[in-house]
N, C-alpha and C positions, 0 to 999 in steps of 0.2 A: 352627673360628674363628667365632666369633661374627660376627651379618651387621654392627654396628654396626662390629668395631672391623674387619672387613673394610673398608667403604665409607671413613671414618676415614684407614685406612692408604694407600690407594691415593690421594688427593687430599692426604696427607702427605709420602709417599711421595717422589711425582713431582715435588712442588712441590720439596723437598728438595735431591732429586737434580738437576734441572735449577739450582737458584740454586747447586750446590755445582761444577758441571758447565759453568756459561756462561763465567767467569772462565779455567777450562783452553783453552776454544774461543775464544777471545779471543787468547790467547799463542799458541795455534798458530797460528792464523791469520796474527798479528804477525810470526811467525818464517818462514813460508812467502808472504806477501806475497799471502793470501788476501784481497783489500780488492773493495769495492764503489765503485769509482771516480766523482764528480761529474761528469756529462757531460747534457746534451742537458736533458729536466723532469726530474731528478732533483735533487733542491730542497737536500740536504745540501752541505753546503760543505768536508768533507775526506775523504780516500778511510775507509771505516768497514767492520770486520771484516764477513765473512760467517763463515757453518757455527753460527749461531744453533739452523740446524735439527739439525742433530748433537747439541748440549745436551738439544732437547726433544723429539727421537724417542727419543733414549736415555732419559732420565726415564719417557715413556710408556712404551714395552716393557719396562722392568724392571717396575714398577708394575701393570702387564698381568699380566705371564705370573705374579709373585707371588699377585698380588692377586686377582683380578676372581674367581676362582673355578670358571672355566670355561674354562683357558688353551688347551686343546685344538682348543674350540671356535672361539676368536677366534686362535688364530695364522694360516689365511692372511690374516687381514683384518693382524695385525703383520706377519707377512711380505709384504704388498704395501706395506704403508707404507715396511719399510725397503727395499723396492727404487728405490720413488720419492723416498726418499731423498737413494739414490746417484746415479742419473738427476739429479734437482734439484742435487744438488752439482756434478756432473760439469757441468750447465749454469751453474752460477754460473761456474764458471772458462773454458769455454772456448766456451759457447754449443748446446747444439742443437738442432735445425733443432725448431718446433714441429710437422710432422707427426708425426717420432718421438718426442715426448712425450706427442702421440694418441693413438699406437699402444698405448704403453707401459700410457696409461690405460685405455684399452682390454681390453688384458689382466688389467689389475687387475679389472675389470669380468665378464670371463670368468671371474677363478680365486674373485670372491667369489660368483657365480653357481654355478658347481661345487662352491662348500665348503657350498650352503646359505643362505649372507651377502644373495643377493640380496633382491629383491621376490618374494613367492612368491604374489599375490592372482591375476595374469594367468591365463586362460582355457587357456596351452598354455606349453610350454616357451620354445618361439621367443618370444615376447610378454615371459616373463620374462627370458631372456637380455639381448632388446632395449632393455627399461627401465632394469634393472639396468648394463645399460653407458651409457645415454644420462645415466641418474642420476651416476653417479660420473664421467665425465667432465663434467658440466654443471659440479655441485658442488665436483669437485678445481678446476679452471680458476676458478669464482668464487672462491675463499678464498685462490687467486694475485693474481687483481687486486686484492682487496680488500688486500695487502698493501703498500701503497703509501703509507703515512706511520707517524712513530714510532708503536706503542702501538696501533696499530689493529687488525693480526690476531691480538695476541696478547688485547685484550679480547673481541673479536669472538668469538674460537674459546670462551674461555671462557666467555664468556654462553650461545655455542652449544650447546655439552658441557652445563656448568648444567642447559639447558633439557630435553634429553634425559635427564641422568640424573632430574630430575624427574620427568617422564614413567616413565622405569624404575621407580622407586620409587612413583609410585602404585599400578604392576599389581603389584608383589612382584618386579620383575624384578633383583635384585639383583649379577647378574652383570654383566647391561649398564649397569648403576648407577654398580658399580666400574672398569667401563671407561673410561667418559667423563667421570665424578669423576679419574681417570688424566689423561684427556685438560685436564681444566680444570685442575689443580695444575699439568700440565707449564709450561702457558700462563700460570700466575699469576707458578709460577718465572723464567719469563724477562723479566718484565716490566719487571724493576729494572734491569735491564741497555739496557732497547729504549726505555723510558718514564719520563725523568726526570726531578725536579723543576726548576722555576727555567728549563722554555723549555732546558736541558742535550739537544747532541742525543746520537742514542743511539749507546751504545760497541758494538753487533753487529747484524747484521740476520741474520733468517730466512735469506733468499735463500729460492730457489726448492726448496731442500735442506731447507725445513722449512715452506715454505708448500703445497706440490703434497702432500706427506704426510701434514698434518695438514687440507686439504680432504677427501683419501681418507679421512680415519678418521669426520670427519662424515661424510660422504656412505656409509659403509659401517655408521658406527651411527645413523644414522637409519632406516634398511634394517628396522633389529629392534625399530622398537618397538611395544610391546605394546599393540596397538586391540583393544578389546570385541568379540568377533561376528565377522561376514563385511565389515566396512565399506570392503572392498575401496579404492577409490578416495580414500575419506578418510585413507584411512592414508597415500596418496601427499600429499594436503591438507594432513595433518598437521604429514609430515618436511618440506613445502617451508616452514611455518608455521615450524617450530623452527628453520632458516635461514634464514630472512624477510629479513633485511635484506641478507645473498647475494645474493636475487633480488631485489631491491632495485635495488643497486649494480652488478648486473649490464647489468638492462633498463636502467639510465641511461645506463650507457656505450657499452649496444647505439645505442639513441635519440642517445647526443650524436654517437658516432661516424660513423653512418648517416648521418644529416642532412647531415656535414660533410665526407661520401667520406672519412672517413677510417679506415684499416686497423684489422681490433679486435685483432690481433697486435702493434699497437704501444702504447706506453709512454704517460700520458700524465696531464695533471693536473684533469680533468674528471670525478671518481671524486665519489661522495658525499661522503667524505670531507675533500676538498680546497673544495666545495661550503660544509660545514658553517665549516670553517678561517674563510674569507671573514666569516661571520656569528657563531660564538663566540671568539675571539680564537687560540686554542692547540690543541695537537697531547691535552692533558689533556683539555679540556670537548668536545673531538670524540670522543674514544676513551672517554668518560664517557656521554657522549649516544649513541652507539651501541650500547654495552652497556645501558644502562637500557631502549632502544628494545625492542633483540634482547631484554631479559627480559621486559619488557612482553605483545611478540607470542607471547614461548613461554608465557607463563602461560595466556594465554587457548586457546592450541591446549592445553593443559594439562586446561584446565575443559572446553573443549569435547569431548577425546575421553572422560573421567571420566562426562559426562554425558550421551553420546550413547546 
């Protein structure tokens, strides 16, 4: 198959399949009383479907294991996504405890380390271990919080994906191309559903069933991309660049939280996002402005490793 209509299908694909796929998880959800109930800063006004993430794991792994060209290679990085998944699902409905979703990440952390997935610049195995799990839990946990208004992780991820398959596609990297071209169709697909005209709030949310999974798949294809040489350190530079506004949104809420004793395990409306709200009117020109941000930052880590 040709690389074009490779790359092509997979950001077709997923898109496809997830906007053909949101409408089914919607009725289920309806029918099982799968709802994200208004309570506490949670700013929506009537209970609003979860399992958003079931649509757009499902899109990515079809789109994956077809597509990308190297399905072999990239299934435990899908098989940790669909476990945290199931985890994130199972926490949408009935809660659990965030050490065990540590743990979990955790693991994920160890099996993409073992497949290869991890960081492999570190001086000794232990060093690579180390990184490789501190990276993917840092990275899954930011792309949860970041999920905390209509239309925002689902631009967010895709700007993100964007920037990495960018990156793929300067070294020739084609496989990890089709991956996260995967990963940004899933994200475009769901958006008509999450992100609607007219100020319309949104008819599904992610939930933790599609936010904790689709941080792992950044944070585990950032892991692979293709740096020039030994530039060991910069490649971590890099990936944290192509996520930029992750860490971002992150150190704010470390910073607001901190100051004000307050727990970063909790929920709450002090996010960048909520920030920008304040100052450009809409849930649109905030999830507009962040993606143009996130593309911005990735171009430049783009140029910078091209030309190191």
């Amino acid at each position: 198959m040709p690389d074009e209509v490779r790359l092509v299908g997979a950001l077709v694909l997923s898109f496809g399949a997830v906007l053909g796929l949101t409408p089914l998880a919607i009725r289920i959800a309806s029918r099982t009383g799968f709802y994200d109930r208004p309570r506490g800063y949670k700013a929506h006004r009537a209970p609003t479907a979860y399992l958003g993430g079931a649509a757009v794991i499902s899109g990515f792994a079809l789109s994956t294991l077809l597509l990308s060209g190297d399905a072999l290679h990239y299934l435990p990085l899908v098989g940790c996504a669909v476990g945290l998944w199931v985890l994130g699902t199972v926490d949408d409905r009935v809660n659990v405890r965030p050490r065990n979703k540590i743990l979990a990440e955790v693991a994920a952390g160890i099996v993409l380390w073992a497949s290869g997935l991890g960081w492999a610049f570190p001086s000794s195995g232990f060093e690579e271990l180390l990184l490789t799990t501190v990276w993917v839990v840092a990275f899954t946990n930011s792309f949860n919080l970041m999920d905390n208004m209509d239309g925002v992780a689902g631009t967010v991820g895709a700007a993100c994906a964007a920037g990495v398959a960018g990156l793929a596609l300067a070294d020739g990297d084609v496989a990890l191309a089709a991956l996260t071209l995967a990963l940004a169709g899933s994200c475009l697909g769901f958006l008509p559903y999450n992100l609607r005209p007219g100020g319309r709030p949104a008819r599904i949310f992610l939930g933790d069933g599609g936010s904790l999974p689709l941080g792992l798949v950044l944070a585990g294809a950032t892991m692979q991309i293709p740096v020039p040489g030994s530039l060991g350190w910069a490649a971590l530079l890099a990936g944290g660049l192509l996520l930029g506004i992750l860490v971002l949104d992150t150190l704010l809420v470390i910073v607001s939280r901190t100051r004000r004793g307050v727990s970063l395990a909790t929920g709450g409306r002090d996010h960048l996002s909520h920030r920008l709200r304040t100052r450009l009117g809409s849930t649109w020109a905030v999830a507009i402005a962040l993606a143009a941000t996130q593309a911005g930052v990735s171009t430049l880590a783009i140029v910078a490793v091209q030309t190191s």
